[in-house]
C-alpha positions as a Markdown table, in Angstrom:
| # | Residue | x | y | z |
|---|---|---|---|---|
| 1 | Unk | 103.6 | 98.1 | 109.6 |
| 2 | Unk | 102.3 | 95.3 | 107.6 |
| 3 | Unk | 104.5 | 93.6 | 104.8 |
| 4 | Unk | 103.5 | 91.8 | 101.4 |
| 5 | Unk | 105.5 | 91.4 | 98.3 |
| 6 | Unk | 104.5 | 89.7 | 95.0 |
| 7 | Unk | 106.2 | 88.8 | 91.5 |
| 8 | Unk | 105.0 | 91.0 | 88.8 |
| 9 | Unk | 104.8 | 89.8 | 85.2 |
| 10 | Unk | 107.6 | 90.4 | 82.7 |
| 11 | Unk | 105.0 | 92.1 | 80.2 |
| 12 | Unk | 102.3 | 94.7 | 81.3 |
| 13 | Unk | 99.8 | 93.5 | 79.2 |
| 14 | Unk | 100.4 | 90.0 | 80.8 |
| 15 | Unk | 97.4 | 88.1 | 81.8 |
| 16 | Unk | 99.4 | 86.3 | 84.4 |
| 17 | Unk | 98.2 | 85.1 | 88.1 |
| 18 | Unk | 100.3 | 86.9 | 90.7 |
| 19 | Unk | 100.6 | 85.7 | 94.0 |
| 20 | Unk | 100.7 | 87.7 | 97.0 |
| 21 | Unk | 102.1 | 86.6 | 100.0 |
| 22 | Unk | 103.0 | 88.4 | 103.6 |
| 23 | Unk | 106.4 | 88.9 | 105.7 |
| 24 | Unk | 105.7 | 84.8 | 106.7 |
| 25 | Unk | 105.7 | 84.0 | 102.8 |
| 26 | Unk | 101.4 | 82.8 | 103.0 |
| 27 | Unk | 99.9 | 83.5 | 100.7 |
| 28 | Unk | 97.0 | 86.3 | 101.2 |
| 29 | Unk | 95.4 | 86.5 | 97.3 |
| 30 | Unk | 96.5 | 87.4 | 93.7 |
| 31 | Unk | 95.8 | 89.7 | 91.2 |
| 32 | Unk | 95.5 | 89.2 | 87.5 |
| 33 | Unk | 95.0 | 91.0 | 84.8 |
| 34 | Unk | 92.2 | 90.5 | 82.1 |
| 35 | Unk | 90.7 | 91.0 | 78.7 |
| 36 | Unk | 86.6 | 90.4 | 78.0 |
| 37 | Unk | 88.2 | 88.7 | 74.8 |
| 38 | Unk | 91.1 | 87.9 | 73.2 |
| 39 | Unk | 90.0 | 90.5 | 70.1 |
| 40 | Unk | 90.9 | 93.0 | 72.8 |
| 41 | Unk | 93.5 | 92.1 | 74.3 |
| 42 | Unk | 95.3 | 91.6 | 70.5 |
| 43 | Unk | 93.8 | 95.4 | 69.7 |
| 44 | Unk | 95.6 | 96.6 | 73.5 |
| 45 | Unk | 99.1 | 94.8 | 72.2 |
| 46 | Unk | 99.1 | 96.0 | 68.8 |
| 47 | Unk | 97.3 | 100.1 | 68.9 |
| 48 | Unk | 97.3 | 100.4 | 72.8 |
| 49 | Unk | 100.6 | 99.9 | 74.0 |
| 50 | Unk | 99.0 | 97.5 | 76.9 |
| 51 | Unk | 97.8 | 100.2 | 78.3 |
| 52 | Unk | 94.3 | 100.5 | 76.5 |
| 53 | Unk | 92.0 | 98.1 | 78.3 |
| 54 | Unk | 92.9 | 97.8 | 81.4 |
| 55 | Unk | 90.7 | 95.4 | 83.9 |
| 56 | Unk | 92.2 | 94.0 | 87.2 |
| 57 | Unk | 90.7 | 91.3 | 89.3 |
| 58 | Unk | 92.0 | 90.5 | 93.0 |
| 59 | Unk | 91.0 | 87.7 | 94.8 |
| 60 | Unk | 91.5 | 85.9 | 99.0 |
| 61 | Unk | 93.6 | 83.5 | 99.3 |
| 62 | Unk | 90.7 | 81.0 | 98.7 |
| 63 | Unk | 89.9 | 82.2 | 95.5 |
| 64 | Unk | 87.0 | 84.4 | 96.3 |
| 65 | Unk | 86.9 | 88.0 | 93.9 |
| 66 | Unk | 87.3 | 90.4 | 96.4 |
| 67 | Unk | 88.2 | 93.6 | 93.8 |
| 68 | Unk | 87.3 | 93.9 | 90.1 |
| 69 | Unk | 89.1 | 97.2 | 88.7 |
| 70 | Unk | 88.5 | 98.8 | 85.6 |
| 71 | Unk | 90.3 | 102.1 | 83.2 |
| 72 | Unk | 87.6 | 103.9 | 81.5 |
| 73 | Unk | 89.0 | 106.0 | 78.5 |
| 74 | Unk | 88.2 | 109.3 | 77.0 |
| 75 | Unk | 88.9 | 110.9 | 74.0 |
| 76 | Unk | 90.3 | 113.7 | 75.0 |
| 77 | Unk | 90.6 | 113.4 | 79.0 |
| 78 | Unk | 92.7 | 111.3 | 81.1 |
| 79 | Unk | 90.8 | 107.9 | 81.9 |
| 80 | Unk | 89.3 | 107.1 | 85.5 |
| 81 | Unk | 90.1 | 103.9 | 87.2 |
| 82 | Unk | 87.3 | 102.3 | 89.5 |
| 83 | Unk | 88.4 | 100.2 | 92.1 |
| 84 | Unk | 84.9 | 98.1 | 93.1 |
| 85 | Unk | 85.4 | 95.3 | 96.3 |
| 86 | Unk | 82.6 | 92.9 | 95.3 |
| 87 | Unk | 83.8 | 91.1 | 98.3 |
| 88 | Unk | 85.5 | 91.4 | 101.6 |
| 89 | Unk | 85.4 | 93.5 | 104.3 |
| 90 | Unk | 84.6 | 96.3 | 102.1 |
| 91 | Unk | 82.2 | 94.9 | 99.9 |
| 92 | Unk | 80.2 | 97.5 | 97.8 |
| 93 | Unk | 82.6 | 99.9 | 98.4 |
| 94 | Unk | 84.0 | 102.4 | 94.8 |
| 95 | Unk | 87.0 | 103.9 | 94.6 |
| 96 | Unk | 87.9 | 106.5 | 91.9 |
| 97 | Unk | 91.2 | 107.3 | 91.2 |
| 98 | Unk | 92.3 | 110.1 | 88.8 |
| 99 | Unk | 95.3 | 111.5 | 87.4 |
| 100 | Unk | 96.2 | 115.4 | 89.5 |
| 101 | Unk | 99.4 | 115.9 | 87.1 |
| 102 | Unk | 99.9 | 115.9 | 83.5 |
| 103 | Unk | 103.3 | 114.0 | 84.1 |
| 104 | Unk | 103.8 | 110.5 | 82.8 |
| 105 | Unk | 107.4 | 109.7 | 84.3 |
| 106 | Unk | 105.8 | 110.5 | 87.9 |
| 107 | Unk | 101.8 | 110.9 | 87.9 |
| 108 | Unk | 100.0 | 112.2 | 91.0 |
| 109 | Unk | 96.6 | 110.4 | 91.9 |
| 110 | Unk | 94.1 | 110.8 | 94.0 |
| 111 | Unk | 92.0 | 108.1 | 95.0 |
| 112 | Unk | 88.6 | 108.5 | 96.7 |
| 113 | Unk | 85.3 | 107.3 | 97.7 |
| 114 | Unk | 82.6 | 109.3 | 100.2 |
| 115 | Unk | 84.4 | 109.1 | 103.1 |
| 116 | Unk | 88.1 | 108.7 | 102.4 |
| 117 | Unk | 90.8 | 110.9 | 100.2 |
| 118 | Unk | 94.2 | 109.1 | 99.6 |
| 119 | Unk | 96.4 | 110.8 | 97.0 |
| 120 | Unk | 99.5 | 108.8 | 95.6 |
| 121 | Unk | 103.1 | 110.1 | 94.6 |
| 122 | Unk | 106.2 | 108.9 | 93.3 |
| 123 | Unk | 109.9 | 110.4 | 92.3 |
| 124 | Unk | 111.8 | 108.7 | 89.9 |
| 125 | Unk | 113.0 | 105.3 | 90.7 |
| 126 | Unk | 111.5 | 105.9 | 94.6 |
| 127 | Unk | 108.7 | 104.3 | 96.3 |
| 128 | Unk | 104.7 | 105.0 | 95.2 |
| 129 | Unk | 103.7 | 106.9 | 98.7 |
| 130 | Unk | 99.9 | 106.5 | 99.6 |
| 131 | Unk | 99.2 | 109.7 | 101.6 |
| 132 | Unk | 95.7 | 109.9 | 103.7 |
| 133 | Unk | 95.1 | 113.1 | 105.7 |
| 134 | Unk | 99.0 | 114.1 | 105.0 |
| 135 | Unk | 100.0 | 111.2 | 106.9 |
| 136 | Unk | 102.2 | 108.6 | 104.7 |
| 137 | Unk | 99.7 | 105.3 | 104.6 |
| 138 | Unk | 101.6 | 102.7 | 102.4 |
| 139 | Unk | 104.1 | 102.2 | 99.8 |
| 140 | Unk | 104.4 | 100.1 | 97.0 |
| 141 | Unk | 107.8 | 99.3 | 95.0 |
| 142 | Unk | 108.5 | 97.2 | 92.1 |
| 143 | Unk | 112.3 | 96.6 | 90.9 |
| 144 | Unk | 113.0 | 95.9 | 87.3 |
| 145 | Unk | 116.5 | 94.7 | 88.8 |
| 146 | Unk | 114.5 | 92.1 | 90.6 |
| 147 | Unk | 112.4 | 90.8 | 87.5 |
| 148 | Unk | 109.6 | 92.9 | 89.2 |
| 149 | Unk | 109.7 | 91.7 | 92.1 |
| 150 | Unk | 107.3 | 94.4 | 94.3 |
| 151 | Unk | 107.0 | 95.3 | 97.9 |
| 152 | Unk | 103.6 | 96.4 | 99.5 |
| 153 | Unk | 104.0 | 98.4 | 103.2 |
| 154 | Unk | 100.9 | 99.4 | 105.1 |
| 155 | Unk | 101.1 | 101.2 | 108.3 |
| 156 | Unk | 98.8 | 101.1 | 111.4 |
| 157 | Unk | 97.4 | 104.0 | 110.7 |
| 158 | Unk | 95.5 | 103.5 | 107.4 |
| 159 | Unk | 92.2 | 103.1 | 106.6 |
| 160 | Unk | 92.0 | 100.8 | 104.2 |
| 161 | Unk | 93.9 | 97.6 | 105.8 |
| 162 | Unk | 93.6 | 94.9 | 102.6 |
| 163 | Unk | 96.7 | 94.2 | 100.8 |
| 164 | Unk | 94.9 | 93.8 | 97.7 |
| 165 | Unk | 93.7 | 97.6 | 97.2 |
| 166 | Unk | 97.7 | 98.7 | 97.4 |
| 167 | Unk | 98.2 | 96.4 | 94.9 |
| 168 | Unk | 95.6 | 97.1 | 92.8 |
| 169 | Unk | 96.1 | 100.7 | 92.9 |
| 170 | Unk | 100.1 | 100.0 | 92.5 |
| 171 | Unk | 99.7 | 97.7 | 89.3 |
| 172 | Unk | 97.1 | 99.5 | 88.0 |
| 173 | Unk | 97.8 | 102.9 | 88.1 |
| 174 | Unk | 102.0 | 102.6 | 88.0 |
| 175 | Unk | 102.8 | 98.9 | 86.9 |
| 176 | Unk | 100.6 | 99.2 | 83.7 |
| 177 | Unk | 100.2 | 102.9 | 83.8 |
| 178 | Unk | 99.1 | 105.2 | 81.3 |
C-alpha cells in the first residue's frame, strides 16, 4: 500500500495550492482549485455555496498539468464531474463520475471510463473507500480535527496507481462536495 497525505484549505471554495507529498514527506504534485474569473468565483461564494463552479487542476511535482477536472450542472439533475489527465501516464484518458444516491451526508459515486468501474463510499465520519471489482482500492480521509489535514491509501491491487486521481476524486467529489 502506497501512502500520501496533503493539507487541505480551511475554505472549500479556496483557491489555495496544496501540496502532496508521500510516506518519505517528497513531494509528488498539488492540486488547486480554480475559477475562469474572479466574477465566478464571487457568484460561487455568494449564490453557490462554493459548490457551484467547481474546476480542479493537479499537477507532477515539476509543475506539469497532469489532471484538469471539471462539475457540470443541471437544472434539475445531479451534476457530472469529468476527471481529464492531459498528462501522465494516462494522458487522454476521461473519467465520469456520478452521484448513485440521493444522500448528501454520505453520497455513493461511481466513477468510470471504457475500461474501468470504481464506485466510492463513505459512513459518517469514516474513510471515502474506492472499490474496483468489489475489491477495496484506496481511501481517502480528511480530519477537521487536524485543520484538514487528509490521508490518501492506494493498494497494489488498483488500477489507477497516480496519487493525484484519489485526490482529485476525494476533494472534488467529498472535500467541496455537492
Amino acid at each position: 500500500m502506497r501512502s500520501y497525505i496533503y493539507q487541505a484549505p480551511f475554505g472549500k471554495g479556496s483557491t489555495q495550492i496544496c501540496e502532496i507529498k508521500n510516506s518519505n514527506e517528497e513531494i509528488v504534485g498539488s492540486i488547486q482549485r480554480y475559477y475562469n474569473s474572479k466574477l465566478y468565483s464571487l457568484l460561487d461564494f455568494l449564490i453557490g455555496k462554493s459548490n457551484l463552479f467547481v474546476r480542479v487542476k493537479a499537477k507532477d511535482a515539476n509543475g506539469n498539468m497532469i489532471i484538469n477536472a471539471i462539475r457540470k450542472n443541471y437544472q434539475w439533475a445531479k451534476p457530472d464531474f469529468y476527471i481529464n489527465f492531459i498528462g501522465g501516464d494516462w494522458e487522454g484518458v476521461t473519467f465520469h463520475a456520478r452521484q448513485l444516491n440521493n444522500i448528501l451526508i454520505n453520497p455513493e459515486f461511481t466513477i468510470k471510463n471504457d475500461d474501468i468501474q470504481i464506485t466510492s463510499k463513505t459512513a459518517m465520519l469514516d474513510w471515502v473507500r474506492f472499490y474496483e471489482g468489489g475489491q477495496e482500492i484506496a481511501r481517502w480521509r480528511s480530519f477537521a480535527k487536524k485543520k484538514y489535514k487528509t490521508y490518501i491509501e492506494i493498494e497494489k491491487g488498483a488500477s489507477v496507481q497516480e496519487p493525484l486521481f484519489y485526490v482529485v476524486l476525494g476533494h472534488m467529489l467529498y472535500f467541496i462536495g455537492q
